[in-house]
C-alpha positions in Angstrom: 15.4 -41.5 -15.9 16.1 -40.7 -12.0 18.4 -38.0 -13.5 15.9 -36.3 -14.8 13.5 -36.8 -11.8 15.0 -36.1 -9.2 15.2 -32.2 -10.5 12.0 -31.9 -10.9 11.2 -33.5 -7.6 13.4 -31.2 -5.7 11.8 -27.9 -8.3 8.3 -28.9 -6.8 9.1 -29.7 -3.3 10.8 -25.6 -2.8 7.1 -24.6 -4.9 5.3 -25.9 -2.4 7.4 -24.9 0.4 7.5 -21.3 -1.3 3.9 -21.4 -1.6 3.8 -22.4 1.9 5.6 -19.7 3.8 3.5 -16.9 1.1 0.4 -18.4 2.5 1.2 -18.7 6.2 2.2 -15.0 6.0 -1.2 -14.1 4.4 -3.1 -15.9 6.7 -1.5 -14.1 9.7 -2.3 -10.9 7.9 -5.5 -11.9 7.6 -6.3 -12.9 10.9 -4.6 -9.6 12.5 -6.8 -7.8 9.9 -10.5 -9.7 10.8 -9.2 -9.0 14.6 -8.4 -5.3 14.0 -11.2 -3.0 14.7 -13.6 -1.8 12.7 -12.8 2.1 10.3 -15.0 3.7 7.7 -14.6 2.0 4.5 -13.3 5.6 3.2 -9.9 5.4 5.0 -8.6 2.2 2.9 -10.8 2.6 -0.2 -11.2 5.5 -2.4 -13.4 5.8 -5.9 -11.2 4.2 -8.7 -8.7 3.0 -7.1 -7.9 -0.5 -5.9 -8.0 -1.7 -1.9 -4.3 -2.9 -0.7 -3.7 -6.6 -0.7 -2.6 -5.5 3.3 -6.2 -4.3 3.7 -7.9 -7.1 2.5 -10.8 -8.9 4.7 -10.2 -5.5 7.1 -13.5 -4.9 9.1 -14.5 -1.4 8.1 -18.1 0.6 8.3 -20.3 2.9 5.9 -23.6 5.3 6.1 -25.7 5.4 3.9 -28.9 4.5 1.9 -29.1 1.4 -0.2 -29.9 1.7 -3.8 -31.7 -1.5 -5.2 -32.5 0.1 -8.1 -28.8 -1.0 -9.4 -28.7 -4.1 -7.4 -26.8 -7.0 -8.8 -26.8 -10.9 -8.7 -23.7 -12.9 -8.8 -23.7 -15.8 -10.5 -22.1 -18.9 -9.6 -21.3 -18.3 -6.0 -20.9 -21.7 -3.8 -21.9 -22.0 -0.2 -22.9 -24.7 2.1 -22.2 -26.7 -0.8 -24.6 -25.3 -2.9 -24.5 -23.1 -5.8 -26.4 -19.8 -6.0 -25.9 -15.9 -6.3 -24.4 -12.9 -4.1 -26.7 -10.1 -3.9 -24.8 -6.6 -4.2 -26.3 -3.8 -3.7 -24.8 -0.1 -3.8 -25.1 2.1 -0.7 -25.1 5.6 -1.7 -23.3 7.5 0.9 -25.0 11.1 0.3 -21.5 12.6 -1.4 -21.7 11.6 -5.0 -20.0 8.1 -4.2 -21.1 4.6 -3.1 -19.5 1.3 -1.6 -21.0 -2.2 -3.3 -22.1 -4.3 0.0 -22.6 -8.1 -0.7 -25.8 -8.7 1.4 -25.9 -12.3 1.1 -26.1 -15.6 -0.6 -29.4 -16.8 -2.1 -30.1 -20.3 -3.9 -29.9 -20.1 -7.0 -33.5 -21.3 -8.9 -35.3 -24.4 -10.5 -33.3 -23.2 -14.0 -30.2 -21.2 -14.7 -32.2 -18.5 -16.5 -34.1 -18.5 -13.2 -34.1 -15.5 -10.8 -34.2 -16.4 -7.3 -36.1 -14.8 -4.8 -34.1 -11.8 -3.1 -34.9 -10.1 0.6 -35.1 -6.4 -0.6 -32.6 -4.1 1.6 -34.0 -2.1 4.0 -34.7 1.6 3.5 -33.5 4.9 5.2 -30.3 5.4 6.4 -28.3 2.3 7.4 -25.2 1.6 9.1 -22.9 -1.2 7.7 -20.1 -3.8 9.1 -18.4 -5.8 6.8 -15.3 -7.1 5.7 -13.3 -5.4 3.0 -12.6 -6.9 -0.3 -10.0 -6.2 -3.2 -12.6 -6.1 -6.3 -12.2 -9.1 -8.5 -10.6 -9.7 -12.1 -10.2 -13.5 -13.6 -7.2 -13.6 -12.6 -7.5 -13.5 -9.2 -11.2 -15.6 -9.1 -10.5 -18.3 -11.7 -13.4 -16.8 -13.1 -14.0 -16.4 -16.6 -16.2 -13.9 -17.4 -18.7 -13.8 -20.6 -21.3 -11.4 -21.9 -24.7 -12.3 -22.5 -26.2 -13.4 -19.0 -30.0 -12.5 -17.9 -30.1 -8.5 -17.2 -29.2 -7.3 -13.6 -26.7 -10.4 -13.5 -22.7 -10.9 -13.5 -20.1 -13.1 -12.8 -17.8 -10.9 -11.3 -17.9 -8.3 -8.6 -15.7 -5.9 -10.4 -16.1 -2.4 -9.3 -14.6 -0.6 -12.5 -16.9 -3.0 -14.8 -20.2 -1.9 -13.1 -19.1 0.8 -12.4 -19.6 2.3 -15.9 -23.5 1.7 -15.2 -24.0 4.1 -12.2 -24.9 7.5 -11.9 -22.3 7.9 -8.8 -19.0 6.9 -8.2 -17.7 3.7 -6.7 -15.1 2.8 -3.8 -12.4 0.3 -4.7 -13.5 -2.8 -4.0 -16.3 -4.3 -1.9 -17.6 -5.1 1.4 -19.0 -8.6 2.7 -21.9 -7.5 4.9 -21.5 -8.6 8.5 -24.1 -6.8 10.4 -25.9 -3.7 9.9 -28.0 -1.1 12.2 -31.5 -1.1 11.8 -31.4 -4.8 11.3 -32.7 -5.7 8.1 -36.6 -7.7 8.3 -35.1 -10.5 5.9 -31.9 -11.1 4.6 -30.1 -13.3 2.1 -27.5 -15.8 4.0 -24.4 -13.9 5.6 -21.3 -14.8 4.1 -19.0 -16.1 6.0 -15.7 -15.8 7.5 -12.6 -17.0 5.8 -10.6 -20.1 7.1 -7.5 -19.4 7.9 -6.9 -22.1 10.2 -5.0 -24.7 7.6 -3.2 -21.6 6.3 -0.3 -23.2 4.3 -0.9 -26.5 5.7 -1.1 -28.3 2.6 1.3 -26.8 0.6 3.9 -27.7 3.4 2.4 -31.6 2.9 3.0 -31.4 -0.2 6.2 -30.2 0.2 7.4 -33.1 2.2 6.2 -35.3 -0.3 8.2 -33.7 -2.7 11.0 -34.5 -0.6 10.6 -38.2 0.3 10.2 -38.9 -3.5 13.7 -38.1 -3.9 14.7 -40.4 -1.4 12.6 -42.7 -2.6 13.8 -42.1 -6.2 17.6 -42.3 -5.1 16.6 -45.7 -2.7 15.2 -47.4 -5.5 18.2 -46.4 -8.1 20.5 -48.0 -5.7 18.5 -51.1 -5.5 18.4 -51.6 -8.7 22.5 -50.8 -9.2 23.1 -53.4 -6.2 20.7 -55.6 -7.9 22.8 -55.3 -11.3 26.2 -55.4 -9.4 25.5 -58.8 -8.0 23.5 -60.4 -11.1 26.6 -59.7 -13.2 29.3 -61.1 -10.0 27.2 -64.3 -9.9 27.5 -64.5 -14.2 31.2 -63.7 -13.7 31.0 -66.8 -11.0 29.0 -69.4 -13.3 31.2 -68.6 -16.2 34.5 -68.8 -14.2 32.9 -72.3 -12.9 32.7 -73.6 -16.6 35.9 -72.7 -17.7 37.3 -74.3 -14.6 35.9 -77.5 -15.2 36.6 -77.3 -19.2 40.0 -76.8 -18.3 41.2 -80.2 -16.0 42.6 -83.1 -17.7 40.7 -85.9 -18.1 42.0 -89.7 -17.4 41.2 -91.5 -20.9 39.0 -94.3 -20.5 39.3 -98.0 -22.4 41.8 -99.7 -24.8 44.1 -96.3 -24.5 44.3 -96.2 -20.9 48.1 -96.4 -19.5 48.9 -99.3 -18.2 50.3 -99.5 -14.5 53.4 -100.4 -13.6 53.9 -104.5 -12.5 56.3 -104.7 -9.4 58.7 -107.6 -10.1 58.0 -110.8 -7.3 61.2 -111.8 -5.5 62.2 -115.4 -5.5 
């Protein structure tokens, strides 16, 4: 049995340890890319194609005029520990393409057929801040998406699926909304940052684990072989005593006990 654990101990513990420098590099991507100043969203996205995994969370701007006509809600979205929606709404940029902005987070209703109340965006021209996203698929959300949800609703922010709806053309990917110019009257909840303090933190944990499991594994199968070793040298020792004692000869006792010799008594 420890033969066979110890392999897959030692498989896991270099997982986790992979998994732990691939993280710890993307989080210092990351964080060079949230501290890197701001470009137009144009330079790293383009209309049908896909944003870099290098560019991701990249703080980037766009003009232009938001289009609530074609506004979306996002199902399923958790923040603060509650669950509720993303509201994405196109800004048309004035040359036959637009950028999807996620405004916000709003809580979700009373009912999940419910639709919540949403800030409308401001009108006019706007300027945008946000953070640049890659758009999402299932694989890369854990998301599984399904038809048949309320109208103006999805589950993913995937700009080639809504895409198909518009009567302009969308920019690869998305952008979280940080701040715009005007300031909007009301708006939904800002999204916020990622963490990237932990970064692999817990895939190196793990890691370790891994590792002490083996010793642990190898400890306790020489225990047990030290444990065997001396149970069998004290058998060998209890059975060696019997035969020992089997094995002397005994004086016989009554009527056929020898007789000792009767020194003669001098005169």
């Amino acid at each position: 049995m420890v033969l066979l654990v110890i392999p897959a101990f030692v498989f896991l513990g270099r997982w986790q340890f992979g998994r732990f420098e691939e993280r710890s590099a993307s989080s210092e991507q990351i964080t060079a890319n949230l501290e890197a100043p701001a470009v137009p969203v144009n330079r790293l996205a383009a209309a049908g194609g896909a944003v870099r995994v290098q560019d991701k969370y990249r703080t980037v701007t766009a003009t232009g005029v938001f289009d609530p006509a074609h506004q979306l809600l996002v199902r399923r979205r958790v923040q603060d520990k509650a669950v509720g929606f993303y509201v994405l709404t196109p800004l048309t940029t004035g040359t036959g393409e637009a950028v999807l902005v996620n405004r916000g987070w709003v809580k979700a209703g009373a009912t999940a057929d419910a639709t919540p109340e949403v800030p409308a965006p401001s009108t006019g021209e706007v300027t945008v801040t946000g953070r640049l996203r890659p758009s999402e698929t299932e694989e890369s959300s854990g998301i599984r998406d399904r038809p048949g949800l309320p109208a103006g609703q999805v589950l993913l922010i995937n700009t080639e699926s809504i895409g198909k709806g518009l009567p302009y053309r969308l920019l690869g990917g998305y952008v979280d909304l940080i701040e715009q110019s005007p300031a909007a009257a009301a708006a939904p909840a800002p999204v916020p940052a990622p963490d990237v303090a932990e970064g692999g933190g817990l895939n190196l944990a793990y890691g370790v684990q891994w590792w002490l499991f083996i010793g642990v594994a190898i400890g306790g199968w020489a225990l047990l072989i030290r444990r065997e070793a001396a149970d069998l040298r004290a058998e060998a020792a209890a059975k060696g005593e019997e035969s020992g004692e089997s094995g002397e000869p005994r004086e016989p006792e009554g009527p056929g006990r020898p007789k000792e010799p009767v020194e003669p008594v001098e005169a």
